[in-house]
C-alpha positions in Angstrom: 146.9 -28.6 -2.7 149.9 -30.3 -0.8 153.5 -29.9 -2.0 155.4 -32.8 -3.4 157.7 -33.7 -0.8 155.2 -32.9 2.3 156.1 -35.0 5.1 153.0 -37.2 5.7 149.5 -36.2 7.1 147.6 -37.3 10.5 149.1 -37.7 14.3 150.0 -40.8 16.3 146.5 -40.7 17.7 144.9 -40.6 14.2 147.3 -44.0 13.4 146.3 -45.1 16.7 142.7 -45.0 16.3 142.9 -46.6 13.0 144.7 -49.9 15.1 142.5 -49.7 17.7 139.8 -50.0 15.0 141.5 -52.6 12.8 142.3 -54.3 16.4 138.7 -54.6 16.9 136.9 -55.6 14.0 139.9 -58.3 13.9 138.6 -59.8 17.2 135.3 -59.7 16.4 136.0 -61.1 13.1 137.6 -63.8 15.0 134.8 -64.3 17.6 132.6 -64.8 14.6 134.3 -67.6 12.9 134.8 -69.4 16.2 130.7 -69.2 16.8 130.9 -66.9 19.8 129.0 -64.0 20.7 130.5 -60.8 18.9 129.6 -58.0 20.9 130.0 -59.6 24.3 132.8 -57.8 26.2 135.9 -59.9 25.9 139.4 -59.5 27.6 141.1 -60.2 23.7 139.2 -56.9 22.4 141.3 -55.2 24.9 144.6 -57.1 23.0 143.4 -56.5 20.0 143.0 -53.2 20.1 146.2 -53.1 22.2 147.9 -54.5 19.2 146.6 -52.7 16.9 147.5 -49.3 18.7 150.9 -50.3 18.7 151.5 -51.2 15.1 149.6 -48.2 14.3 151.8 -46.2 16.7 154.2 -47.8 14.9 153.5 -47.3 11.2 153.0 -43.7 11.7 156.8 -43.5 13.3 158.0 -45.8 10.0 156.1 -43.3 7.6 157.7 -40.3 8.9 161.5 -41.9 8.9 160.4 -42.7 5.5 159.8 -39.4 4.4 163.0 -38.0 6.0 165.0 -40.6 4.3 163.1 -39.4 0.8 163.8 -35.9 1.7 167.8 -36.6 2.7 167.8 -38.3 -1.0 166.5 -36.0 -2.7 168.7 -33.2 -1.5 171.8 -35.9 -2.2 170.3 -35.8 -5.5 169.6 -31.7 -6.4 173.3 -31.2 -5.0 174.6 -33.8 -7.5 172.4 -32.8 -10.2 174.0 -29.2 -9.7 177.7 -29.8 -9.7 177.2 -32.3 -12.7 175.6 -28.9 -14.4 178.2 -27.0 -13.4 180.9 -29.4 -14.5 179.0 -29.6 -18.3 178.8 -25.8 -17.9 183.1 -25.2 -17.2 183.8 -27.9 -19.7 181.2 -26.3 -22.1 183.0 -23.0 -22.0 186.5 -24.3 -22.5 185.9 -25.9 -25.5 
Protein backbone atom coordinates (compact mmCIF):
# COMPACT_ATOMS: atom_id res chain seq x y z
CA UNK A 1 0.00 0.00 0.00
CA UNK A 2 1.18 3.57 -1.02
CA UNK A 3 1.86 6.30 1.56
CA UNK A 4 -0.26 9.31 1.73
CA UNK A 5 1.71 11.88 0.40
CA UNK A 6 3.47 9.65 -2.50
CA UNK A 7 4.31 11.81 -5.29
CA UNK A 8 2.30 10.44 -8.21
CA UNK A 9 2.65 7.08 -10.12
CA UNK A 10 3.61 6.30 -14.02
CA UNK A 11 6.45 8.08 -16.38
CA UNK A 12 6.15 10.75 -19.15
CA UNK A 13 5.99 7.84 -21.52
CA UNK A 14 3.05 6.15 -19.62
CA UNK A 15 1.22 9.99 -19.92
CA UNK A 16 2.42 9.95 -23.35
CA UNK A 17 0.96 6.87 -24.46
CA UNK A 18 -2.24 7.63 -22.91
CA UNK A 19 -2.40 11.06 -25.45
CA UNK A 20 -1.17 9.32 -28.20
CA UNK A 21 -4.15 6.97 -27.52
CA UNK A 22 -6.77 9.63 -26.62
CA UNK A 23 -5.14 11.57 -29.75
CA UNK A 24 -6.26 8.71 -31.85
CA UNK A 25 -9.47 7.57 -31.03
CA UNK A 26 -10.29 11.50 -31.16
CA UNK A 27 -9.41 11.48 -34.88
CA UNK A 28 -11.07 8.57 -35.69
CA UNK A 29 -13.96 9.67 -33.81
CA UNK A 30 -13.77 12.62 -35.90
CA UNK A 31 -13.35 10.72 -39.23
CA UNK A 32 -16.53 8.92 -38.31
CA UNK A 33 -18.83 11.76 -37.84
CA UNK A 34 -17.57 13.39 -41.07
CA UNK A 35 -18.43 9.90 -43.04
CA UNK A 36 -14.81 9.09 -43.90
CA UNK A 37 -13.04 5.97 -43.74
CA UNK A 38 -11.73 5.43 -40.08
CA UNK A 39 -8.91 3.26 -40.44
CA UNK A 40 -7.41 4.72 -43.59
CA UNK A 41 -4.00 6.22 -42.79
CA UNK A 42 -4.48 9.94 -42.43
CA UNK A 43 -1.80 12.78 -41.97
CA UNK A 44 -4.34 14.29 -38.78
CA UNK A 45 -3.79 10.84 -36.91
CA UNK A 46 -0.27 11.96 -36.87
CA UNK A 47 -1.62 15.59 -35.16
CA UNK A 48 -3.72 13.94 -33.17
CA UNK A 49 -1.66 11.88 -31.56
CA UNK A 50 0.97 14.68 -31.70
CA UNK A 51 -1.39 16.55 -29.62
CA UNK A 52 -2.29 14.36 -27.51
CA UNK A 53 1.43 13.38 -26.55
CA UNK A 54 1.96 16.75 -25.67
CA UNK A 55 -0.79 17.50 -23.32
CA UNK A 56 -0.14 14.23 -21.88
CA UNK A 57 3.64 15.17 -21.58
CA UNK A 58 2.15 17.95 -20.15
CA UNK A 59 -0.25 16.68 -17.50
CA UNK A 60 2.24 14.46 -16.12
CA UNK A 61 4.71 17.65 -15.53
CA UNK A 62 1.36 19.59 -13.92
CA UNK A 63 0.72 16.41 -11.62
CA UNK A 64 4.06 16.29 -10.24
CA UNK A 65 4.43 20.33 -9.49
CA UNK A 66 1.18 19.58 -7.95
CA UNK A 67 2.36 17.19 -5.60
CA UNK A 68 5.45 19.29 -4.70
CA UNK A 69 3.32 22.23 -4.04
CA UNK A 70 1.07 19.63 -1.62
CA UNK A 71 4.12 18.39 -0.06
CA UNK A 72 5.71 22.24 0.49
CA UNK A 73 2.14 22.91 2.23
CA UNK A 74 2.00 20.39 4.19
CA UNK A 75 5.41 20.83 5.78
CA UNK A 76 4.25 24.88 6.12
CA UNK A 77 1.50 23.27 7.92
CA UNK A 78 3.30 20.40 10.53
CA UNK A 79 5.90 23.34 11.39
CA UNK A 80 2.98 25.63 12.29
CA UNK A 81 0.99 23.06 13.87
CA UNK A 82 4.18 22.41 16.15
CA UNK A 83 5.08 25.83 17.37
CA UNK A 84 1.25 26.59 18.02
CA UNK A 85 1.75 23.23 20.35
CA UNK A 86 4.54 24.51 21.76
CA UNK A 87 3.17 27.90 22.45
CA UNK A 88 -0.23 26.15 24.27
CA UNK A 89 2.49 23.95 25.96
CA UNK A 90 4.84 27.31 27.60
CA UNK A 91 1.63 29.10 28.19
CA UNK A 92 0.06 25.89 29.73
CA UNK A 93 2.95 25.65 32.28
CA UNK A 94 2.97 29.29 33.33
CA UNK A 95 -0.30 29.34 34.44
Amino acid sequence: MEAENSPPRGTPFLSMAVGVGVGVVTGMYSMGLQGRAVLKPRLSYFVFSSLGAFLGYKVFHLRQRQAQVIEIRREILLERRAKRLAEEKAQAERE
